[in-house]
C-alpha positions as CSV (number, residue, x, y, z in Angstrom):
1,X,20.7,7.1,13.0
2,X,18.4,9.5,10.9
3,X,15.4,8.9,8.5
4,X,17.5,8.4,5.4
5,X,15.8,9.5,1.6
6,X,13.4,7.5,0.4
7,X,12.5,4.8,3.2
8,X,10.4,1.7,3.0
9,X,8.9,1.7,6.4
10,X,7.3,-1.5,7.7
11,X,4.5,-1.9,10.4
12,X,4.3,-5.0,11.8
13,X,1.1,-6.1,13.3
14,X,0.6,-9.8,14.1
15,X,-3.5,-9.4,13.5
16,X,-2.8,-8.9,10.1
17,X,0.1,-11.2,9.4
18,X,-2.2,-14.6,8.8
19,X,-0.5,-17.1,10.4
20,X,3.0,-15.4,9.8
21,X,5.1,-14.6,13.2
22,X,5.6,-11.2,13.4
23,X,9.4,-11.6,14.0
24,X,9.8,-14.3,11.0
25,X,7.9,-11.5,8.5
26,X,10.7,-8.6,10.3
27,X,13.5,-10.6,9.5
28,X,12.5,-11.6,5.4
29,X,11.9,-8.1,5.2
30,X,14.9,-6.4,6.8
31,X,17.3,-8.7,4.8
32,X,15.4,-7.7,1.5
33,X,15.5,-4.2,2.5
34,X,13.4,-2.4,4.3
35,X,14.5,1.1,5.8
36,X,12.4,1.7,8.4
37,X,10.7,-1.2,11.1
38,X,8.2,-0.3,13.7
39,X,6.5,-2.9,15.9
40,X,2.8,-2.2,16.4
41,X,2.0,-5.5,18.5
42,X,-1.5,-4.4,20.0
43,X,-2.8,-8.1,21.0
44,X,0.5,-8.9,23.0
45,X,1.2,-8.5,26.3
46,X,4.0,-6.3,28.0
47,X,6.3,-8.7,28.7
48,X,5.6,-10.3,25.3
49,X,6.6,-6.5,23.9
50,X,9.5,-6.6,26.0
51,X,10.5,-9.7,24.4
52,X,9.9,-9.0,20.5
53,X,11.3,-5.6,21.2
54,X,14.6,-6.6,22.6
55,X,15.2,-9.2,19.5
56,X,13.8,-6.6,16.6
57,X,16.1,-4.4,18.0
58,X,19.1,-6.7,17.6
59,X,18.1,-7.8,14.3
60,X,17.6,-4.3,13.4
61,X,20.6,-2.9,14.7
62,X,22.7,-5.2,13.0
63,X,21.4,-4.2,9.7
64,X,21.2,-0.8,10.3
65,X,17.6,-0.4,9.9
66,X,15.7,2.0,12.1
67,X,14.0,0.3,14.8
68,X,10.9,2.2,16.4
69,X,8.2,1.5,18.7
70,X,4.3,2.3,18.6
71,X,2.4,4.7,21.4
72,X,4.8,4.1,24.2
73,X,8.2,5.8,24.9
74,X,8.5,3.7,28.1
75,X,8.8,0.5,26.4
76,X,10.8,2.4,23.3
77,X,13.4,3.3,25.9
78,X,12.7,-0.6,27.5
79,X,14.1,-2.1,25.0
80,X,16.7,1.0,23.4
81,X,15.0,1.5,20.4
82,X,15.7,4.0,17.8
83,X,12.8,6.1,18.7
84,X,9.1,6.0,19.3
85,X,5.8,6.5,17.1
86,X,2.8,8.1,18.5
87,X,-0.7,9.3,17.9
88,X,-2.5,12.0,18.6
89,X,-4.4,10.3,21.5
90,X,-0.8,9.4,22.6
91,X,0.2,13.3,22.9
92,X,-2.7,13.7,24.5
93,X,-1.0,11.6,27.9
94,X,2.3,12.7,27.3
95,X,3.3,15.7,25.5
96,X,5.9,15.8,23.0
97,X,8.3,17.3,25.7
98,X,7.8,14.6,28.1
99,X,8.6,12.0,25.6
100,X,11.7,13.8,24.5
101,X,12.8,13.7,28.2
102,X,11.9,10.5,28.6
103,X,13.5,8.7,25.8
104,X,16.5,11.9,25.2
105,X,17.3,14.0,22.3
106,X,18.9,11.8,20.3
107,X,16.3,9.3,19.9
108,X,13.4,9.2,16.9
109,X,10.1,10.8,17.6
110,X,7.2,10.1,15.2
111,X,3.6,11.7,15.0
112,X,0.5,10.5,12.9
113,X,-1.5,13.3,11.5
114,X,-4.8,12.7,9.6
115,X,-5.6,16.4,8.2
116,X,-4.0,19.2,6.5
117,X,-4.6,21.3,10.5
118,X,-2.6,18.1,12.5
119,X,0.2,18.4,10.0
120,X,0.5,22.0,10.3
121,X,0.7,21.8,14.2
122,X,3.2,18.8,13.9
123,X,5.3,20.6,11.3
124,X,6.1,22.7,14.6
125,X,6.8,20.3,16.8
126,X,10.4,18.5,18.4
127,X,9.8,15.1,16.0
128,X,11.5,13.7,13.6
129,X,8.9,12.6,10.9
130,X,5.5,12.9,10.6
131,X,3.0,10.3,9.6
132,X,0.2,11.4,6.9
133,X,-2.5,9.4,6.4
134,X,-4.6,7.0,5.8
135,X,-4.5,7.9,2.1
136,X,-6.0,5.2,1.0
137,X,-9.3,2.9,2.3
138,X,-7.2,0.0,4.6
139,X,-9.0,-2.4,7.0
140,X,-6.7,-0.7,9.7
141,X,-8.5,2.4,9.7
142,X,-12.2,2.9,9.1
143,X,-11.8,6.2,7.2
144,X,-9.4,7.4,4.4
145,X,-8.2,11.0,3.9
146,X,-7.3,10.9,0.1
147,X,-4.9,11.8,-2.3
148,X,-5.7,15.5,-2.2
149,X,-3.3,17.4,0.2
150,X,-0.1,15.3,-1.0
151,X,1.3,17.8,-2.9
152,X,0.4,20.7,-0.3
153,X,1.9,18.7,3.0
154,X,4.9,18.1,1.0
155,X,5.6,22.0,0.1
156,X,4.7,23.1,3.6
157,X,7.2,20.3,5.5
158,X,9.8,20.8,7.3
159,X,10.5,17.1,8.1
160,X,10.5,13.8,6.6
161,X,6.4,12.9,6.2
162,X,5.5,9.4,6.1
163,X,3.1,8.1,3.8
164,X,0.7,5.4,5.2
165,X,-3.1,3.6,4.6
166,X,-4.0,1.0,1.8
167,X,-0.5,1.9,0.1
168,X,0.1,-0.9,-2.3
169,X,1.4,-2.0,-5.7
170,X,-1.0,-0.7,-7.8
171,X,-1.5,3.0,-6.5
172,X,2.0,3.9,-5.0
173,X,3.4,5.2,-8.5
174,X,0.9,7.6,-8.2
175,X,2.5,9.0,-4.9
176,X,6.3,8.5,-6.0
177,X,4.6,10.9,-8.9
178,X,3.5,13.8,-6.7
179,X,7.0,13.7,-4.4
180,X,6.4,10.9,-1.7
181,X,9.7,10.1,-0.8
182,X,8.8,7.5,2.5
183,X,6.3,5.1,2.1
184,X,4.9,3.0,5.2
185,X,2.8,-0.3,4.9
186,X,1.2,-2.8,6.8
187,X,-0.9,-5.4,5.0
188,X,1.1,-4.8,1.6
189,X,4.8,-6.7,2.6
190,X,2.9,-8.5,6.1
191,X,0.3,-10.0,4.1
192,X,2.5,-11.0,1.1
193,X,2.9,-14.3,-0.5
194,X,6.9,-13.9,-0.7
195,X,8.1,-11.0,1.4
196,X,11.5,-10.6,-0.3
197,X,10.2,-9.9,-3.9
198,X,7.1,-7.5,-2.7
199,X,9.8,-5.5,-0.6
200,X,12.1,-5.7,-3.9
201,X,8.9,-4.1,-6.1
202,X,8.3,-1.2,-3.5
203,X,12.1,-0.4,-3.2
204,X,12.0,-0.2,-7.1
205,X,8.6,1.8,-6.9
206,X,10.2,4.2,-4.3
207,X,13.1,5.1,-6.5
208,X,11.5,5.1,-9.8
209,X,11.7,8.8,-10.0
C-alpha cells in the first residue's frame, strides 16, 4: 500500500484524547474515513505498544487504511505495520538505511522536517513522505514554522509532504488553496466532540479544490 492523493492522516496520542481511548477515537475515525493512522502512544509502555499496535493494525488492515508507527522501526516491524514515522532525533540513532533494512523495502518510511534546509535534505532521502511542519501554533510543539515555505516545499518535492501543527477547521482552506494535498492532525479529530462528522468536514476540506 502507497500514500494515496489527498490523505487525512490521524495521530493518535492518548495525552490529548481527554478521556477518549486511543483505540475507541482510531476506530470512529477509520470507519468515517481517515487515510492515513499513526500511533504516537508516548505515555505507554512497550508491551502496552505491542498491544494497541497489533489491534490498530487489524483494524486498519481491514479497511485498508495505512497503518504507521512513531520513532521506532523495531516495534513498526513488531507488530507488521505499514511503515514507520520518524524524527530527526530518530535518524540521528538509526540512519535511514538501517531502518530500511530493518523493516524492508516495501514498507512506509516517514520523516518530520521543520525548515525549508530539513526538507531539502529529506527530499533526497529513501522515504516515502515527508512531514512539514508545525505550521501552525499547537500545544504539541512549542514553536510554529508558518505558512510561508508551503508553496516552495511543494514545487521542490519529490514525494508526498505531509502537512501537520494546529491544522484545523478554520485555517486548512487556506492550505488546500496553496496545493496541500495530505493533511495530518492530532487534537482537531482526537479532541472532537463527534469524530465521524469532524473527519467528514476535513475529507470535504481536503477535496474542495
Amino acid at each position: 500500500m502507497k500514500i494515496k492523493d489527498k490523505s487525512l492522516y490521524l495521530v493518535t496520542s492518548q495525552e490529548f484524547s481527554g478521556n477518549k481511548d486511543s483505540f475507541y477515537i482510531a476506530k470512529e475515525a477509520i470507519e468515517a474515513g481517515v487515510d492515513i493512522l499513526q500511533m504516537r502512544e508516548k505515555t505507554k509502555t512497550r508491551p502496552e505498544l505491542v498491544s494497541l499496535g497489533k489491534k490498530l493494525c487489524c483494524l486498519c488492515r481491514d479497511r485498508k487504511v495505512l497503518f504507521i508507527v512513531n520513532d521506532d522501526p523495531f516495534l513498526a516491524k513488531e507488530v507488521d505495520a505499514n511503515g514507520v514515522h520518524l524524527g530527526q532525533e530518530d535518524i540521528k540513532k538509526h540512519s535511514i538505511q538501517e531502518v530500511r533494512n530493518i523493516l524492508g523495502k516495501e514498507k512506509i518510511i516517514g520523516l518530520s522536517t521543520h525548515s525549508v534546509e530539513q526538507f531539502l535534505e529529506a527530499n533526497e532521502k529513501d522515504i516515502d513522505y515527508i512531514a512539514f511542519g508545525p505550521i501552525f501554533q499547537t500545544k504539541t510543539k512549542n514553536y510554529c514554522i508558518g505558512e510561508g515555505d508551503v508553496e516552495r516545499v511543494l514545487t521542490l518535492s519529490e514525494k508526498p509532504i505531509v502537512f501537520i501543527g494546529g491544522i484545523n477547521l478554520d485555517n486548512i482552506g487556506r492550505l488546500v488553496k496553496k496545493g496541500a494535498k495530505h493533511i495530518a492532525v492530532i487534537r482537531a479529530i482526537t479532541e472532537a466532540e463527534d469524530i465521524t462528522v469532524q473527519v467528514h468536514e476535513f475529507k470535504k476540506r481536503i477535496n474542495d479544490v
